[in-house]
N, C-alpha and C positions, 0 to 999 in steps of 0.2 A: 793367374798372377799377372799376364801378360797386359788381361784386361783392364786391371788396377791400375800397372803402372801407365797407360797408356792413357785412362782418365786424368790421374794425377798432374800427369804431362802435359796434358791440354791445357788443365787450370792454371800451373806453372807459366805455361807460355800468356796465356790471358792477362796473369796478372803483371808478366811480362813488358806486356805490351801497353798496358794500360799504366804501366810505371813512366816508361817513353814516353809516353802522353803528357803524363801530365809532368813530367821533364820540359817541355814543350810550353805549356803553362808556367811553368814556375819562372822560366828564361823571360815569357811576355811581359810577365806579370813586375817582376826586374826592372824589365826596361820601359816599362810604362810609368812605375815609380818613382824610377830614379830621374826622370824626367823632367819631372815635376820642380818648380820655381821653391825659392828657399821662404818656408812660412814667416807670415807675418804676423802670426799670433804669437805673441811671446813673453805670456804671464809670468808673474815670479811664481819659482820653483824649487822644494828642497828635494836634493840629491842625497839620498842615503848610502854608505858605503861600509859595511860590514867588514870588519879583519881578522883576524887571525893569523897568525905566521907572517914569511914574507916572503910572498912569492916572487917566482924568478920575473924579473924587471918590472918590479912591483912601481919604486919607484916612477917608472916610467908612464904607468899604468896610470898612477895618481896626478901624477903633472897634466896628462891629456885629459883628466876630469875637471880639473882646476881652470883649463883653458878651454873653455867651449865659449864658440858662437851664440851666448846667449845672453842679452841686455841684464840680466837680472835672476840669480840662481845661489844657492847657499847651498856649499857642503857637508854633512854630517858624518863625522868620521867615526863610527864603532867599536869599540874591542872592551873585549870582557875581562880584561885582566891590566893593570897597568903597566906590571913587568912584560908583558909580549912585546917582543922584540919588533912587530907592528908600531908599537906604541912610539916608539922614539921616531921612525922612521914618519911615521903620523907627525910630529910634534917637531921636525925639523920644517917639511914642507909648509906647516901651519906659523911658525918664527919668520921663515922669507917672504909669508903673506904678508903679515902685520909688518914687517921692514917695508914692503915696496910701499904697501899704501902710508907707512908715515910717510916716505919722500913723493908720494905722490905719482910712481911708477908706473904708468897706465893703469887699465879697467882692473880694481882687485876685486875679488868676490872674496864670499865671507865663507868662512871653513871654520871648523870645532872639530873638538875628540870629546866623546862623550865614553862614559863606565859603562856598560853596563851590567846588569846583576847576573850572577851566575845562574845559567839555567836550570829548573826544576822537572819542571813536566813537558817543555818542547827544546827544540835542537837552539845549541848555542846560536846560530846564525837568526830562527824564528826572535829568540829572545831579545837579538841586539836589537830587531827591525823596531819589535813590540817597544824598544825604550825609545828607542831614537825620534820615531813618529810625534811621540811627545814632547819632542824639544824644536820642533816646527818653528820656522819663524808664523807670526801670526797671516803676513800678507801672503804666503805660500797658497798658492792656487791648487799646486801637481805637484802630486809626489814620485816620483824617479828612484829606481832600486837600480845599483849596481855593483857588480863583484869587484872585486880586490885584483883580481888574474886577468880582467878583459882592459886590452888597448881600443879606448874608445876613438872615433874619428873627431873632426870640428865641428861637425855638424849633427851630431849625433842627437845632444840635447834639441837642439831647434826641432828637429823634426821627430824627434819621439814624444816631447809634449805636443807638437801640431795634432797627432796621429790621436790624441783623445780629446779634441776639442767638439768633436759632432753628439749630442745630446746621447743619442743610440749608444756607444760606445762606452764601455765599462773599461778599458784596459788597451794598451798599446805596447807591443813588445817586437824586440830585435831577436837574436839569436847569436851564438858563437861559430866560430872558424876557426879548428886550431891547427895552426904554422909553428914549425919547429924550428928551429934557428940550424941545429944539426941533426938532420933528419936520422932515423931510426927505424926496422921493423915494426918498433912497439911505438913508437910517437906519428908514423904515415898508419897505422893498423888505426889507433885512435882518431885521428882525422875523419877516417873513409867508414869508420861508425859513427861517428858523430852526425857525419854531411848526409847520412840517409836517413836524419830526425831535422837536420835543418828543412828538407824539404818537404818536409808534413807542412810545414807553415807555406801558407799562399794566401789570396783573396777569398778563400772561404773563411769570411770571420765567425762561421759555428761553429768550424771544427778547428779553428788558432788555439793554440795554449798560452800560457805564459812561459815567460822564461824568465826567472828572477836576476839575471846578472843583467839585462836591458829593458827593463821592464815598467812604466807609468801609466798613471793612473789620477784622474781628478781628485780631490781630496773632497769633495761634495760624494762623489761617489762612494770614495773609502770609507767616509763615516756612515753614507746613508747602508749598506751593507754589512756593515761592524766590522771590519777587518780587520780591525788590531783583536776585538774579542774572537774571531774565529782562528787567530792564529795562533790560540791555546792549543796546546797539547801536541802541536803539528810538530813533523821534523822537516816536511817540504816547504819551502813560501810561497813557492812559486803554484804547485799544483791546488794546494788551499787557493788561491786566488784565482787561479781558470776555476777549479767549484764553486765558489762566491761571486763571481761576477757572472757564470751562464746560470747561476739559480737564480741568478737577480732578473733573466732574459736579457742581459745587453751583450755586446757583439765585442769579439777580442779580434782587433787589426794589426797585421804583422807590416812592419816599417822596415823595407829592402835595407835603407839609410842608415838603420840603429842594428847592422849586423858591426857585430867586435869580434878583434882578433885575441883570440889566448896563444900568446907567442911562448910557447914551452914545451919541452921535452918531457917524455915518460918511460921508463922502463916496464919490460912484460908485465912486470906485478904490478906497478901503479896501472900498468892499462887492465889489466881484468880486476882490480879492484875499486876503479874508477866506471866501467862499465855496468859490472854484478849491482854495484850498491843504485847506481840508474834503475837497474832491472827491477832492484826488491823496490827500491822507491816505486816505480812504475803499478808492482804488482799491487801494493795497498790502498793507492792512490788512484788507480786506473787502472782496475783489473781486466778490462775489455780491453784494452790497445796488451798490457800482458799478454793474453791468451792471444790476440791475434799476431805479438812475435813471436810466441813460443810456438805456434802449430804452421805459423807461414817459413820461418825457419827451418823447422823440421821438415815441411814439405820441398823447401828449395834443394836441404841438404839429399833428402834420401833419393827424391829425382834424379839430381844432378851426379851423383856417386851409382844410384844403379844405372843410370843411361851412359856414362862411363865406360861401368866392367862390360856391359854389353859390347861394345864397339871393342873393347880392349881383348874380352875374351871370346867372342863367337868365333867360330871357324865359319859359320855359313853367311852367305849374304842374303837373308831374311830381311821380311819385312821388319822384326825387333832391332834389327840395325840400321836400317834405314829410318826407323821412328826416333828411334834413342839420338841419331846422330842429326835429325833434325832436331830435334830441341835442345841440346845440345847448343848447337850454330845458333839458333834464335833465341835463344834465352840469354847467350853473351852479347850478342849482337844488341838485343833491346838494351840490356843492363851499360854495356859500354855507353850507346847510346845516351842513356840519361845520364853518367855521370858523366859525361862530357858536357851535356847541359846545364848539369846544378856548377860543374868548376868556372863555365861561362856565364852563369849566372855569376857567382862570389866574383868574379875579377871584375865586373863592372860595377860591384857595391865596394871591394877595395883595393882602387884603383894603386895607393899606395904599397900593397905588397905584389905589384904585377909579376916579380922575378920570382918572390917564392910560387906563388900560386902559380907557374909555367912549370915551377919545378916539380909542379906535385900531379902534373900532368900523368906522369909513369904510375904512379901507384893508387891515385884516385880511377884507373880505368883497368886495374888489375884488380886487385884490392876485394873488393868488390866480391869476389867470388870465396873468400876466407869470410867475408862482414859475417854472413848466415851463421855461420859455424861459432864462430862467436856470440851472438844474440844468442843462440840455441843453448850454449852451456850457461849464458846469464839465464836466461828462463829458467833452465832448469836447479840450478843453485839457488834461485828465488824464491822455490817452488817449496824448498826447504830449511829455507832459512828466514830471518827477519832482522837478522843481527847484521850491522855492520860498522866499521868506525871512518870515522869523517873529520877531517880537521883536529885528530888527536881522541878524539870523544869515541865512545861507545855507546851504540844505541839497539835496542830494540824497536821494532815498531811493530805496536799490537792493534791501533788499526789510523784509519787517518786521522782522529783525535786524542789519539791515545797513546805519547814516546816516554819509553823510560831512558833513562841513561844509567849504564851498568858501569863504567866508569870513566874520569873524566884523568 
């Protein structure tokens, strides 16, 4: 047994280290980025923005889309139902549009609420994207997906449409950060799982995903790959869209620039019901990145808990105590290590929440060591389920073309 766990160990520590690494990478990759002078390509673009409910500083959420640095961009505003209380809130912002540009009140851009139909065979959010695309203005170059929940920056549009202008490129996406206004176990737990999927993303444009709350795309590209028709049946948008753009061969680039903040709180339950339903999405959608949380989890946890009792319980001073208490020390040390990297990466993408993100110093470098434990129980609850509800809705997912909704 001793020589299992001793293997195990090793790998643990490898992978360890090779996380540090490319913690390492992701910090350069940052700042070579953000470095970079503000694009001068700046086609018209429609920005799609799906709703439902209203999330906490929603409001505020919508006004930062409204105002971007971008000469020439039109809003499309979402929601499947008229009476959602989205709706009004939609329809107030869209009233101070048209007041400023009658009086003539600086740069206004053009914003709509559109219906859309209620969905059948994919997730209410697929269905709004599928309506919306069609009401395009005709000069629209790029199309732009963003959530309802993320506080985008000024710069966010500029450079997330620059980010698809190179021929190669099928797709350009940001990613989330979420800051909690009054932090919590359950809203710093959610953060420090999240922040260990932000930094999947880097300069490998093979292995980029999308992320559908920041995410553009050329509209030459979108039709040539049918994207609105493969968004049948789907309940992900975002994971249909990394499959259809790497079957097309072109390269998905991650934009330091177009990272957003979700400034909200959760409670325990919203955090494991917010994670699990990530997990089953993950497992239908990407059953290889699946299987590699559920067995690399499992491996961090059983390691890190037997290398533990060992130290906790031996009486002798063995070499099992000496192994176990070296990885142990090297496995926090690497782990500390990188999330001090990915939080120095986030504070030079945004720059405007420099106090929260200092604050979140303590529990992004703890933290850490509970994440495993958690992915493990999403794996495992994935493993056997397919069911989950989203935005009010319930869904099965029977495979990545194929969602029912069991009730709405």
């Amino acid at each position: 047994m001793l020589i299992v766990f001793l293997i195990f160990a090793a790998i643990l520590v490898w992978f360890s280290f090779k996380s540090l690494i490319g913690g390492f990478r992701y910090l350069n990759f940052f700042k070579q980025e953000l470095a970079r002078p503000l694009p001068k390509w700046t086609p018209f673009a429609t920005v799609i923005c799906p709703c439902r409910g209203v999330d906490e500083g929603m409001e505020e959420n919508l006004k930062a889309i409204l105002t971007q640095d971008h000469p020439a961009y039109e809003v499309l505003f979402v929601v499947d139902n008229e009476a959602d209380p989205a709706a009004a809130v939609l329809s107030r912002l869209i009233d101070r549009l048209a007041h400023a540009r009658a009086i003539n009140v600086g740069r206004c851009v053009d914003a709509k609420l559109i219906i859309a139909p209620k969905a059948i065979h994919s997730s209410q959010k697929v269905e709004n994207l599928r309506e919306a695309v069609l009401h395009a203005d005709d000069r629209s170059e790029v199309f732009v997906f963003v959530d309802s929940d993320t506080r985008v920056s000024r710069n966010w549009l500029r450079y997330l449409v620059a980010g698809v202008r190179p021929e190669n490129v099928g797709a350009a996406t940001g990613y989330r950060w979420f800051i909690s206004r009054n932090p919590s176990f359950a809203s710093e737990m959610c953060s420090v799982w999240n922040a260990s999927i932000a930094s999947a993303l880097g300069p490998n444009t093979r292995s980029n995903f999308c992320w559908g709350g920041s995410t553009a795309i050329r509209r030459d590209v979108f039709d040539s790959i049918n994207m609105r028709d493969k968004w049948k049946g789907t309940l992900s948008d975002d994971f249909a869209v990394t499959r259809a753009v790497r079957s097309a061969g072109r390269e998905i680039v991650h934009v330091p620039q177009a990272l957003t903040a979700t400034l909200e709180s959760c409670s325990l339950r919203q955090l494991l019901e917010f994670t699990t339903r990530q997990m089953k999405i993950t497992r239908v959608y990407m059953p290889h990145l699946w299987l590699m949380s559920f067995f690399g989890s499992a491996m961090f946890c059983g390691v890190m808990l037997t290398a533990f009792l060992i130290v906790v319980l031996s009486r002798e001073n063995s070499f099992a105590v000496w192994a176990s208490l070296v990885t142990l020390v090297l496995v926090s040390a690497f782990s500390i290590g990188k999330s001090w990297l990915r939080l120095k990466a986030v504070r030079l993408a945004l720059p405007q929440y420099e106090r929260e993100l200092d604050r979140q110093f303590f529990s992004q470098n703890t933290l850490w060591l509970l994440s495993p434990a958690l992915f493990l129980c999403n794996s495992i609850v994935a493993l056997f389920s397919r069911r989950m509800t989203w935005r009010g809705t319930k869904y099965e997912l029977k495979s990545p073309t194929e969602t029912v909704i069991i009730r709405d």
